[in-house]
mmJSON file of the N, C-alpha and C atoms, coordinates in Angstrom:
{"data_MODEL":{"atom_site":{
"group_PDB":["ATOM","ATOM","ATOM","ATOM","ATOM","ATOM","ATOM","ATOM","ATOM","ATOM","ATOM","ATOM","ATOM","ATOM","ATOM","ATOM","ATOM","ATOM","ATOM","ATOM","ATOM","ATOM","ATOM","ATOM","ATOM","ATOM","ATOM","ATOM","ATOM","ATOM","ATOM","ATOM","ATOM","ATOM","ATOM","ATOM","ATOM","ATOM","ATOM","ATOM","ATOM","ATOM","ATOM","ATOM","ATOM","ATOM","ATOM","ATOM","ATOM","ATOM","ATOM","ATOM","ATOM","ATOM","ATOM","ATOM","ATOM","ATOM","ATOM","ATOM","ATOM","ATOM","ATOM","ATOM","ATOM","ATOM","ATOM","ATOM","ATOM","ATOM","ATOM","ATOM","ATOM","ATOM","ATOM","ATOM","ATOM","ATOM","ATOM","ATOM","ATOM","ATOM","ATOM","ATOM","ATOM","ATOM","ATOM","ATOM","ATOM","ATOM","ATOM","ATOM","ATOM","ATOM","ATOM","ATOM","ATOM","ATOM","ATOM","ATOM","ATOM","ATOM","ATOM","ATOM","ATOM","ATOM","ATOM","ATOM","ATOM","ATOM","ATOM","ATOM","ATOM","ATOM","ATOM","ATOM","ATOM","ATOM","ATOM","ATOM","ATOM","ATOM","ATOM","ATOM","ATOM","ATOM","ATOM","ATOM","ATOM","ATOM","ATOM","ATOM","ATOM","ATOM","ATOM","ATOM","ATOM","ATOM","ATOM","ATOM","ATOM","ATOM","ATOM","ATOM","ATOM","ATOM","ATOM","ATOM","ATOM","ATOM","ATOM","ATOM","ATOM","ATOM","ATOM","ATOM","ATOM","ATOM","ATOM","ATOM","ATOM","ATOM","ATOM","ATOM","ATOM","ATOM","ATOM","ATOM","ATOM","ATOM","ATOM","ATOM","ATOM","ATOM","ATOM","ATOM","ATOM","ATOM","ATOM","ATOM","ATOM","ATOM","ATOM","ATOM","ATOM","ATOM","ATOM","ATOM","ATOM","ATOM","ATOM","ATOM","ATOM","ATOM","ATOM","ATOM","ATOM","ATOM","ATOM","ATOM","ATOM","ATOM","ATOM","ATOM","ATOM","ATOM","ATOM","ATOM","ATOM","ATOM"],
"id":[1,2,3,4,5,6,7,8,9,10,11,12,13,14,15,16,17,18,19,20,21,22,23,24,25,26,27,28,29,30,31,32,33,34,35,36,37,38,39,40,41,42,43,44,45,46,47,48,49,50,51,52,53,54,55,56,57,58,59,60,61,62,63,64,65,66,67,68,69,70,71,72,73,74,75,76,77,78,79,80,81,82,83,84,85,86,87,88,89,90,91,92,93,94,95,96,97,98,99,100,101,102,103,104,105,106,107,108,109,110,111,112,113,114,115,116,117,118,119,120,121,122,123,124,125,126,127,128,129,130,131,132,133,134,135,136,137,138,139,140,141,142,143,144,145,146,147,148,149,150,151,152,153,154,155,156,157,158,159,160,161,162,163,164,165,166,167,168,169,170,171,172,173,174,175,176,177,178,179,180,181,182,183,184,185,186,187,188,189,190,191,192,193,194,195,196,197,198,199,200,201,202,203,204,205,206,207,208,209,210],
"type_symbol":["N","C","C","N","C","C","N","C","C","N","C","C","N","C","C","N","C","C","N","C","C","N","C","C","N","C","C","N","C","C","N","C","C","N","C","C","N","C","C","N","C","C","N","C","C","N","C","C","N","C","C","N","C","C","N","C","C","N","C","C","N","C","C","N","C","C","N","C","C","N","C","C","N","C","C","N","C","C","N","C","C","N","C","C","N","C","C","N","C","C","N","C","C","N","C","C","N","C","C","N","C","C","N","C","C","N","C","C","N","C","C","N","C","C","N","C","C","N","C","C","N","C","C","N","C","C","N","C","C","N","C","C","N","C","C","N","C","C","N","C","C","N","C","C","N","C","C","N","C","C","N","C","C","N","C","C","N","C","C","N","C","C","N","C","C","N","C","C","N","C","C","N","C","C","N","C","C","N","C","C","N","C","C","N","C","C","N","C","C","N","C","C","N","C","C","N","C","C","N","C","C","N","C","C","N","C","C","N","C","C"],
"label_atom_id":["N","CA","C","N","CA","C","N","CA","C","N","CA","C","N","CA","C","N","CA","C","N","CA","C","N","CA","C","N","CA","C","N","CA","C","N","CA","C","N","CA","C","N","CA","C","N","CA","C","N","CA","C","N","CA","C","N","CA","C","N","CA","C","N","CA","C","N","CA","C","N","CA","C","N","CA","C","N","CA","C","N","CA","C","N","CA","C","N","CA","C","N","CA","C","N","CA","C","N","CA","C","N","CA","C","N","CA","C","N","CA","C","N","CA","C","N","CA","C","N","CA","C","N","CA","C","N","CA","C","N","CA","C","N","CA","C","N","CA","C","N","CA","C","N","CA","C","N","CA","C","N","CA","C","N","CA","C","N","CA","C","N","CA","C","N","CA","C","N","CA","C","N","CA","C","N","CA","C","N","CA","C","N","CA","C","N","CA","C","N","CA","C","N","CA","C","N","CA","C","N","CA","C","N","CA","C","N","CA","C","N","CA","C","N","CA","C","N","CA","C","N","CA","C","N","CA","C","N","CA","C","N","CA","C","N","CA","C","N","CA","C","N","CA","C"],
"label_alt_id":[null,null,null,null,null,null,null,null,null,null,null,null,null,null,null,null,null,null,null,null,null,null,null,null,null,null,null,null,null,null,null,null,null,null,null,null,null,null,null,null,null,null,null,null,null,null,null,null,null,null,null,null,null,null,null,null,null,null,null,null,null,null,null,null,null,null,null,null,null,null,null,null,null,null,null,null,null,null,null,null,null,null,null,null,null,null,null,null,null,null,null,null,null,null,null,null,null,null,null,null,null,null,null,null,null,null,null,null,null,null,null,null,null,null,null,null,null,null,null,null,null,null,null,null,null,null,null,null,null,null,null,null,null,null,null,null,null,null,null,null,null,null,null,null,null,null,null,null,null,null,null,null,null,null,null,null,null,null,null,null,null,null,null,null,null,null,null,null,null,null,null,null,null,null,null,null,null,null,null,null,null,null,null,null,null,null,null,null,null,null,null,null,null,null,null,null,null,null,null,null,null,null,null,null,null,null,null,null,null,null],
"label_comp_id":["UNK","UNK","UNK","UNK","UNK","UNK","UNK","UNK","UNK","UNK","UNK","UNK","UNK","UNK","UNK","UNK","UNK","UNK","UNK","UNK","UNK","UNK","UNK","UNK","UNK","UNK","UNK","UNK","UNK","UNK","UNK","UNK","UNK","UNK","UNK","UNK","UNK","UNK","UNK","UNK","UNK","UNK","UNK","UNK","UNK","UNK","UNK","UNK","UNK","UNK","UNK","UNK","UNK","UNK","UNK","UNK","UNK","UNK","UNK","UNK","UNK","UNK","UNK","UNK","UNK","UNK","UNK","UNK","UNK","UNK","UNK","UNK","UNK","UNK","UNK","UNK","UNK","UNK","UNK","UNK","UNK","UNK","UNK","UNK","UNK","UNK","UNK","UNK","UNK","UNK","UNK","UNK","UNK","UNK","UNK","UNK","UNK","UNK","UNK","UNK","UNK","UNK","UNK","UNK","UNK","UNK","UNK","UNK","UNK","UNK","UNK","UNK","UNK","UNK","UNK","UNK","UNK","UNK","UNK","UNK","UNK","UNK","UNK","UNK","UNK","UNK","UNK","UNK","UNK","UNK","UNK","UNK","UNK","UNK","UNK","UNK","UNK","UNK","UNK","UNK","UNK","UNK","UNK","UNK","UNK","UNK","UNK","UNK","UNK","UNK","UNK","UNK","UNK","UNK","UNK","UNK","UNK","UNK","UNK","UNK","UNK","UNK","UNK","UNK","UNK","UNK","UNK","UNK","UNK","UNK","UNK","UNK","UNK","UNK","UNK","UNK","UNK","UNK","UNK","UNK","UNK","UNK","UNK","UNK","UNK","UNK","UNK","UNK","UNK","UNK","UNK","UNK","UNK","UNK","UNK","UNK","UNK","UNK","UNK","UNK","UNK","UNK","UNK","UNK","UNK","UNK","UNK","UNK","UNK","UNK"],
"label_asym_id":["A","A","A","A","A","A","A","A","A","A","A","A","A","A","A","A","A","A","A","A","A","A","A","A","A","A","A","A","A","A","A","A","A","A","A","A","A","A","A","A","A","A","A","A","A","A","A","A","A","A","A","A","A","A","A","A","A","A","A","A","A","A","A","A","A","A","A","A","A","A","A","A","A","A","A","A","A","A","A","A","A","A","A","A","A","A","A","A","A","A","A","A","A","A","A","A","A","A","A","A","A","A","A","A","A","A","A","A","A","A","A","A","A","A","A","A","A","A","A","A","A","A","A","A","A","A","A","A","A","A","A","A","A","A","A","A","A","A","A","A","A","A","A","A","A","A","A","A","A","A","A","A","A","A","A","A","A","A","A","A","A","A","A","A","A","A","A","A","A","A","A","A","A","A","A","A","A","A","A","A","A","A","A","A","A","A","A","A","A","A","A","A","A","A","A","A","A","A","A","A","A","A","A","A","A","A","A","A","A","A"],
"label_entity_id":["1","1","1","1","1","1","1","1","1","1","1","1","1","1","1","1","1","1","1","1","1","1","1","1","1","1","1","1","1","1","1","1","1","1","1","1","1","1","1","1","1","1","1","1","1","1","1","1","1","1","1","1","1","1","1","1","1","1","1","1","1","1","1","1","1","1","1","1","1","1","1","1","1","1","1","1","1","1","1","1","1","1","1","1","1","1","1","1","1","1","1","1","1","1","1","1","1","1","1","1","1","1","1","1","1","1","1","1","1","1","1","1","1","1","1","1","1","1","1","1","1","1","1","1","1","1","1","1","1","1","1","1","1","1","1","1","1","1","1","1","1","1","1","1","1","1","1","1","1","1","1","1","1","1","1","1","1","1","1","1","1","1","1","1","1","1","1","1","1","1","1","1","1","1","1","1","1","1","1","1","1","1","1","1","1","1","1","1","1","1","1","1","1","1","1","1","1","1","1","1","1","1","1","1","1","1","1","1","1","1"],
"label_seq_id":[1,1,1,2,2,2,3,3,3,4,4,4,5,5,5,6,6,6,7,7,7,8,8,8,9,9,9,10,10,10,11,11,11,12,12,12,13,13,13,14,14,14,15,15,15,16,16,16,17,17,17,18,18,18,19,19,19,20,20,20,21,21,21,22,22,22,23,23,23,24,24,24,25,25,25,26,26,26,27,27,27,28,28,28,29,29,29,30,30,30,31,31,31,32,32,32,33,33,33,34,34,34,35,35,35,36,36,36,37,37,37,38,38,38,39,39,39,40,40,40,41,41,41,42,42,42,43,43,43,44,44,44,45,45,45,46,46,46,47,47,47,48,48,48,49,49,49,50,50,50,51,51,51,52,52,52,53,53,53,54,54,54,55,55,55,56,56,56,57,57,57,58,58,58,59,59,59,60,60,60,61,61,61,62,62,62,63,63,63,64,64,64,65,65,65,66,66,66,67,67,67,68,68,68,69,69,69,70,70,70],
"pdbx_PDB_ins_code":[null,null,null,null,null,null,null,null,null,null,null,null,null,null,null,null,null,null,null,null,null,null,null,null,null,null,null,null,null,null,null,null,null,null,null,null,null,null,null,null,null,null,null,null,null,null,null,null,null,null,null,null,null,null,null,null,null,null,null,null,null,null,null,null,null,null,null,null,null,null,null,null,null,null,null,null,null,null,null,null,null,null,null,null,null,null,null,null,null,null,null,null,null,null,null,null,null,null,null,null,null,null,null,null,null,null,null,null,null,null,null,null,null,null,null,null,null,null,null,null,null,null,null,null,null,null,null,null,null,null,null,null,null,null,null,null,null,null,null,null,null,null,null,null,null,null,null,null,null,null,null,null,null,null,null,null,null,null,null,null,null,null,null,null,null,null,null,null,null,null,null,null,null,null,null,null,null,null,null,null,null,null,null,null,null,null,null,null,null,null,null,null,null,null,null,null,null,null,null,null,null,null,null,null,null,null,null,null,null,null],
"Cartn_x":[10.962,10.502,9.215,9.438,8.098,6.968,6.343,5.861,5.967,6.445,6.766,6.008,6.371,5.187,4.637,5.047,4.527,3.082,3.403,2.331,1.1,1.394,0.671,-0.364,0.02,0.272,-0.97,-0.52,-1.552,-3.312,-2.321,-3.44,-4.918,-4.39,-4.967,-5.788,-4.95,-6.245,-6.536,-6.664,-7.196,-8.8,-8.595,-9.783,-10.524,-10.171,-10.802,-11.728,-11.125,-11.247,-12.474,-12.506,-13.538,-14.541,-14.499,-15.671,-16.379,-15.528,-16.043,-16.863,-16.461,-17.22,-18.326,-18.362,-19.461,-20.967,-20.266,-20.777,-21.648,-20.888,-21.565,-20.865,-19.489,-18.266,-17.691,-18.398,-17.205,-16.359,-15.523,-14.203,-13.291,-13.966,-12.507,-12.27,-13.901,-13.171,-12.69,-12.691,-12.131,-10.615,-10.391,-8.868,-7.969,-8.797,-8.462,-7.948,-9.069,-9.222,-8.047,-7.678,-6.93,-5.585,-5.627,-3.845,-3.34,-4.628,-4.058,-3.516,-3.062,-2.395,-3.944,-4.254,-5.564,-5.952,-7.733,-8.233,-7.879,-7.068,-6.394,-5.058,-4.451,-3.506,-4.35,-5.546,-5.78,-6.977,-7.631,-8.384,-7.177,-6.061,-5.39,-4.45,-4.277,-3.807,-4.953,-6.058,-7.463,-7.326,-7.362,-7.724,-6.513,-4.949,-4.01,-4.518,-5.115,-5.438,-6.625,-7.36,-8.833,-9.21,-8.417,-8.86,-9.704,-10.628,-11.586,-11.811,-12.084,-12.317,-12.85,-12.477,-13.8,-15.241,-15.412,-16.838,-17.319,-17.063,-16.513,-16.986,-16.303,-16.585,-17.555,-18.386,-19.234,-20.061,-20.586,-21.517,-21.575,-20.554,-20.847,-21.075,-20.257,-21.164,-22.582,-22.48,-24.864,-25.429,-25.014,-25.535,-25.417,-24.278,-24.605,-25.609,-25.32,-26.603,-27.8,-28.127,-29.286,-30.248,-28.65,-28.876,-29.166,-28.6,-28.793,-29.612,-30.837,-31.736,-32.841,-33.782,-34.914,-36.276],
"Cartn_y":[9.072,7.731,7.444,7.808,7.304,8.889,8.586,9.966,9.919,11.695,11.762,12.487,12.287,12.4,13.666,14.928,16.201,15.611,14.607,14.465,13.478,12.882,12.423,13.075,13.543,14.838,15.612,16.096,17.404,16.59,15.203,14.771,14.099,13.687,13.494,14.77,15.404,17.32,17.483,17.358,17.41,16.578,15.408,14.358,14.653,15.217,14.899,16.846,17.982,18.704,18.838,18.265,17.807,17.325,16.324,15.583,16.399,17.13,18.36,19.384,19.568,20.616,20.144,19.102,17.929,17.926,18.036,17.662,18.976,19.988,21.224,22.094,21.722,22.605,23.339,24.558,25.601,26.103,26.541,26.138,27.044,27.844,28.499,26.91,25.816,24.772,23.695,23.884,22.73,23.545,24.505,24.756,24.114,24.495,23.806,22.292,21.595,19.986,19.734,20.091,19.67,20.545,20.893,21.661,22.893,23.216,25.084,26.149,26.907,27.912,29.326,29.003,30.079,29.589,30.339,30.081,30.769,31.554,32.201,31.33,30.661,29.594,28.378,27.785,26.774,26.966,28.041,28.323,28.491,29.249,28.959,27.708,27.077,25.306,24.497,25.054,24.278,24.721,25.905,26.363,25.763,25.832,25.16,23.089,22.773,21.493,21.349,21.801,21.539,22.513,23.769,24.776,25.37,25.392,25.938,26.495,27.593,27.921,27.179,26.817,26.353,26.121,27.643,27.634,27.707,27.593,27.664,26.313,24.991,23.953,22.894,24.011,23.491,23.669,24.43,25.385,24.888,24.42,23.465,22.028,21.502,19.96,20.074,21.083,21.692,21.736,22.912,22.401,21.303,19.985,18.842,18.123,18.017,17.327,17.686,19.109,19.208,18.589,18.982,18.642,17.309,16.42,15.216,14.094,15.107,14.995,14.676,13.956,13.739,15.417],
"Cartn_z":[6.943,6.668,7.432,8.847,9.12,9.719,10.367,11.619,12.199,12.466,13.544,14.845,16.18,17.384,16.726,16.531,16.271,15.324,14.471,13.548,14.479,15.217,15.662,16.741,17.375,18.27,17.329,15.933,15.968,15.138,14.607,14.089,15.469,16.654,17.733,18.165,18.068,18.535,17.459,16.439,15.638,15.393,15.539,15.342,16.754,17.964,18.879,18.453,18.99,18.286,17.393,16.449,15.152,16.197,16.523,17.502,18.327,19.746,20.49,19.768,18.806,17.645,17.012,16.928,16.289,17.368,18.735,20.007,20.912,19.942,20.319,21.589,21.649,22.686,22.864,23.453,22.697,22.619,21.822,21.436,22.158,23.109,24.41,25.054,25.463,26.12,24.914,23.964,22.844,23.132,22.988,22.789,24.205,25.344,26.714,26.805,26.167,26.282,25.494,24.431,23.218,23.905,24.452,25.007,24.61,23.988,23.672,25.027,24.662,25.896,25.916,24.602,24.371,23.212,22.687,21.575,20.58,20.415,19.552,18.599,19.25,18.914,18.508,19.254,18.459,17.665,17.199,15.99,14.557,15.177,13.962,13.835,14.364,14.096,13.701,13.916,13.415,11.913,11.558,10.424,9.227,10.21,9.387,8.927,9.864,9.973,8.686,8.638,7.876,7.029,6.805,5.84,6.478,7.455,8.463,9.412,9.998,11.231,12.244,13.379,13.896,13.951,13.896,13.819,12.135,11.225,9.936,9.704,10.4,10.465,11.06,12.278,12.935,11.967,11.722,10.316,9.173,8.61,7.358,7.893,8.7,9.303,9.475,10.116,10.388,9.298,8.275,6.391,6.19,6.243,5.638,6.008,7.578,8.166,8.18,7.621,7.255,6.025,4.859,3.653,3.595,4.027,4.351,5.154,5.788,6.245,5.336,5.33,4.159,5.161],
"occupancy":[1.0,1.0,1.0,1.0,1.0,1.0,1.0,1.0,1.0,1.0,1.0,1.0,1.0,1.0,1.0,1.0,1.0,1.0,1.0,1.0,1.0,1.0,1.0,1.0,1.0,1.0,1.0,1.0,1.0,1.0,1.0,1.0,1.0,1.0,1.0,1.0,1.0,1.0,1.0,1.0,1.0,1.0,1.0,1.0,1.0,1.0,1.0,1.0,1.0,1.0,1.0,1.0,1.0,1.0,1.0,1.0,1.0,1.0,1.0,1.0,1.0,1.0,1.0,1.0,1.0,1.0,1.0,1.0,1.0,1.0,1.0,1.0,1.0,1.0,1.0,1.0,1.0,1.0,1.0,1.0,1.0,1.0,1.0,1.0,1.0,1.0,1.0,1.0,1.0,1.0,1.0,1.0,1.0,1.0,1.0,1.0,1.0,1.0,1.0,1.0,1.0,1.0,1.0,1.0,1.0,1.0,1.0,1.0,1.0,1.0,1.0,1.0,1.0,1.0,1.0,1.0,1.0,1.0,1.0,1.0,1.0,1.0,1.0,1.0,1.0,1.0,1.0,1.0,1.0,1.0,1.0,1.0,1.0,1.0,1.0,1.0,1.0,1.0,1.0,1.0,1.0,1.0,1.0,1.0,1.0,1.0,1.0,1.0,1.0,1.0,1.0,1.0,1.0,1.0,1.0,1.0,1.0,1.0,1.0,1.0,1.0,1.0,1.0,1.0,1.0,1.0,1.0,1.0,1.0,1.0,1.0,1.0,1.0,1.0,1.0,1.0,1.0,1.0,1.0,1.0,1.0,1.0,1.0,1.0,1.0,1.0,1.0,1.0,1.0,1.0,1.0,1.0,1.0,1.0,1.0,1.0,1.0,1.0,1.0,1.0,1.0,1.0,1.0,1.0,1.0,1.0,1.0,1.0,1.0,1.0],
"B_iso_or_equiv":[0.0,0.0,0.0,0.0,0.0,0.0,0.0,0.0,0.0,0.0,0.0,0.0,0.0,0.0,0.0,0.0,0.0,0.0,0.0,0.0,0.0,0.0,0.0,0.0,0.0,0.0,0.0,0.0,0.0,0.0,0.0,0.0,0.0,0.0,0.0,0.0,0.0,0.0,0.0,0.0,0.0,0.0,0.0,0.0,0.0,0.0,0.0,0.0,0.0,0.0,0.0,0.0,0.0,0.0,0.0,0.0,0.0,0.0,0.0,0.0,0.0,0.0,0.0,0.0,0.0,0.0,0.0,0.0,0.0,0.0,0.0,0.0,0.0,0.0,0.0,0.0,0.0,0.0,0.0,0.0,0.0,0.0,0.0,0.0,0.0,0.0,0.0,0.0,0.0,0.0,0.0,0.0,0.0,0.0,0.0,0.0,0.0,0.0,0.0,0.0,0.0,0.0,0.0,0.0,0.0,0.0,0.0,0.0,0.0,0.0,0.0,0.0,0.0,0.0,0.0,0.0,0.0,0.0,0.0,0.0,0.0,0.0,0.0,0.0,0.0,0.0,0.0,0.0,0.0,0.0,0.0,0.0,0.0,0.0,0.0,0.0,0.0,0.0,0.0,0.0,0.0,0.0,0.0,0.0,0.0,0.0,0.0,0.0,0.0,0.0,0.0,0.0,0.0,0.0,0.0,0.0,0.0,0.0,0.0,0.0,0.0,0.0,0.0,0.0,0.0,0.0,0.0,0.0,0.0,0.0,0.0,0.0,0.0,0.0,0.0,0.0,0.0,0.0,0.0,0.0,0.0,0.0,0.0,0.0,0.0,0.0,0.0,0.0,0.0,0.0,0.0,0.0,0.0,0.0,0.0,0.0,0.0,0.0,0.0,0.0,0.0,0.0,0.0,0.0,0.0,0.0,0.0,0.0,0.0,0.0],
"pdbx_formal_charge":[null,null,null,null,null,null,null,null,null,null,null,null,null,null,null,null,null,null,null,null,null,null,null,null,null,null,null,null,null,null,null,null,null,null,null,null,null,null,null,null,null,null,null,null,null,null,null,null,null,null,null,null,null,null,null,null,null,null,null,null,null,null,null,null,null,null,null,null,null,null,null,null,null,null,null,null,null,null,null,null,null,null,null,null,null,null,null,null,null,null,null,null,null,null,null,null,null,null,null,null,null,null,null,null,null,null,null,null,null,null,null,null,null,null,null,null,null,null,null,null,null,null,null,null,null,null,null,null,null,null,null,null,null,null,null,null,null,null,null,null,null,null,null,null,null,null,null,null,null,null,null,null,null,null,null,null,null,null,null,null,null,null,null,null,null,null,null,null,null,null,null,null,null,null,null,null,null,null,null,null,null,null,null,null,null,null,null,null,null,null,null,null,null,null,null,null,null,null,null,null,null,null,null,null,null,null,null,null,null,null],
"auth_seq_id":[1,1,1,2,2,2,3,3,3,4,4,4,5,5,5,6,6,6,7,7,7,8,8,8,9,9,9,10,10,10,11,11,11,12,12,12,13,13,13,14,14,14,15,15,15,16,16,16,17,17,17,18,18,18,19,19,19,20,20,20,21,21,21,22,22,22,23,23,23,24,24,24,25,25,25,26,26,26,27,27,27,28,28,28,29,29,29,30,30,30,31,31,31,32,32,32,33,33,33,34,34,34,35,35,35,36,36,36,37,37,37,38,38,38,39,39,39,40,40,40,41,41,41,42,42,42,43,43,43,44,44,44,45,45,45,46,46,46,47,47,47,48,48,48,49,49,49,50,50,50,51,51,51,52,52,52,53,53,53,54,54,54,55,55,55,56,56,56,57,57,57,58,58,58,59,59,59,60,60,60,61,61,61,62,62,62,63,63,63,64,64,64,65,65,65,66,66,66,67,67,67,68,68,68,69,69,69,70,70,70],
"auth_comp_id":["UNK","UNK","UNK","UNK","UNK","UNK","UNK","UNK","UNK","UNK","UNK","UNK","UNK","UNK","UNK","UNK","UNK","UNK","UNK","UNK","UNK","UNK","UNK","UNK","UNK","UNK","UNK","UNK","UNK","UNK","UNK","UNK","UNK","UNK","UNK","UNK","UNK","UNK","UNK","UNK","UNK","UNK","UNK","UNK","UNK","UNK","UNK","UNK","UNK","UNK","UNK","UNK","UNK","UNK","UNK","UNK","UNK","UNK","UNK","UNK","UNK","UNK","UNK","UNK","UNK","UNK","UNK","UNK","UNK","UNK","UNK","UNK","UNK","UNK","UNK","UNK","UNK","UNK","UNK","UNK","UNK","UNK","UNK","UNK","UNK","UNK","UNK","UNK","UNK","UNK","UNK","UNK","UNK","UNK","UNK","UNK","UNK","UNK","UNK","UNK","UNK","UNK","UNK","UNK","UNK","UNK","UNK","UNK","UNK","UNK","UNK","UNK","UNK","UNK","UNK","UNK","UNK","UNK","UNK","UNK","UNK","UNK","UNK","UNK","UNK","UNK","UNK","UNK","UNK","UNK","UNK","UNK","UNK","UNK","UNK","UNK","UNK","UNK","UNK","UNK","UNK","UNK","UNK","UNK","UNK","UNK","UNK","UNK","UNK","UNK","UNK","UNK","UNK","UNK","UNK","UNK","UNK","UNK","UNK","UNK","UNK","UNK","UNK","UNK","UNK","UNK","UNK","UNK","UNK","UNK","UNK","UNK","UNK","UNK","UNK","UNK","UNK","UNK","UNK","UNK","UNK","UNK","UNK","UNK","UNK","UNK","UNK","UNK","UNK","UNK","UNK","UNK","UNK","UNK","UNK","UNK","UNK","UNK","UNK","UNK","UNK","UNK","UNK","UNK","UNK","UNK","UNK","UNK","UNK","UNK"],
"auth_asym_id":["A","A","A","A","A","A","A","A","A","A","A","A","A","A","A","A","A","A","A","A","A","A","A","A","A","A","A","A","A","A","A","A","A","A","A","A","A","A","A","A","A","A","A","A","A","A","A","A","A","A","A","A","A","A","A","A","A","A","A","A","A","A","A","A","A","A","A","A","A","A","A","A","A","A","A","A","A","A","A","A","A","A","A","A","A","A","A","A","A","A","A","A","A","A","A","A","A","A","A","A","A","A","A","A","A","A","A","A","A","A","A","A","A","A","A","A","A","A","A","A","A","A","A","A","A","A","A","A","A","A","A","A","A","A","A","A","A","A","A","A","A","A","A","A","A","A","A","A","A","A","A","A","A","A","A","A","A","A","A","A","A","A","A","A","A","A","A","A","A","A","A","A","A","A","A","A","A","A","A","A","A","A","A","A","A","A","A","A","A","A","A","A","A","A","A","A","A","A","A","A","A","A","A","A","A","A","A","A","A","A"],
"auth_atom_id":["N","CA","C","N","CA","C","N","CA","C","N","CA","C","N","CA","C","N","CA","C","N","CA","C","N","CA","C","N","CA","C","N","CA","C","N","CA","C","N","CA","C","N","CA","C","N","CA","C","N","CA","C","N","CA","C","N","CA","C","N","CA","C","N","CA","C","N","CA","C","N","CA","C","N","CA","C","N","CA","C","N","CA","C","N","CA","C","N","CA","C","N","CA","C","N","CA","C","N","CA","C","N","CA","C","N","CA","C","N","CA","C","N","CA","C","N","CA","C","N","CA","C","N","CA","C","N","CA","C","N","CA","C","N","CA","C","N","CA","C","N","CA","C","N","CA","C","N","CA","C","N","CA","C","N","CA","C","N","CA","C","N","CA","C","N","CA","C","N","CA","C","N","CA","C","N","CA","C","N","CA","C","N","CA","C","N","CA","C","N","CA","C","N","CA","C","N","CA","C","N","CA","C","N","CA","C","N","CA","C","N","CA","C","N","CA","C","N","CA","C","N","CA","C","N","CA","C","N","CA","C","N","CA","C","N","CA","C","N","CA","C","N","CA","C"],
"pdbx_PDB_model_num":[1,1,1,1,1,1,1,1,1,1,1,1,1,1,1,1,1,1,1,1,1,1,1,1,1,1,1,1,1,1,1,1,1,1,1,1,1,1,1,1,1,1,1,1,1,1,1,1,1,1,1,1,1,1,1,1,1,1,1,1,1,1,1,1,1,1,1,1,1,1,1,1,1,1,1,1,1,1,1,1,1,1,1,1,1,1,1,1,1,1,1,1,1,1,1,1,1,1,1,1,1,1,1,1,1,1,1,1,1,1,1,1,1,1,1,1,1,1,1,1,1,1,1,1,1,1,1,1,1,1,1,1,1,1,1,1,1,1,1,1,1,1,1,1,1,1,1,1,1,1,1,1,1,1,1,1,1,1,1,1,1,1,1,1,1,1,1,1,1,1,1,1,1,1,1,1,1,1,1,1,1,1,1,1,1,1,1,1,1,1,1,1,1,1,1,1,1,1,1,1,1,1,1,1,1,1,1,1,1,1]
}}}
């Protein structure tokens, strides 16, 4: 019925995560900040989260904002 902490939980490392990556962090310390045990575990909870690799995702945010640049 409703959500539960787990969901809240991955959606929070998740959005922050996104941001650090946005921010230019890299992601041995994004996995740190966000509570990974290693970057191996949270590249693949990233990739389950967004279809993306990390860096997968830094990389296409960089194409948009380019594209989107005049």
């Amino acid at each position: 019925a409703g959500t539960t902490f787990r969901e809240v939980l991955d959606d929070t490392r998740r959005l922050l995560a996104e941001d650090y990556l946005l921010k230019g962090l890299p992601v041995n310390e994004i996995a740190y900040l966000t509570g990974f045990s290693d970057t191996a575990n949270f590249s693949r909870a990233f990739k389950k989260w967004t279809g993306h690799s990390p860096v997968g995702f830094r990389e296409l945010a960089t194409l948009r904002d380019e594209q989107a640049s005049p």
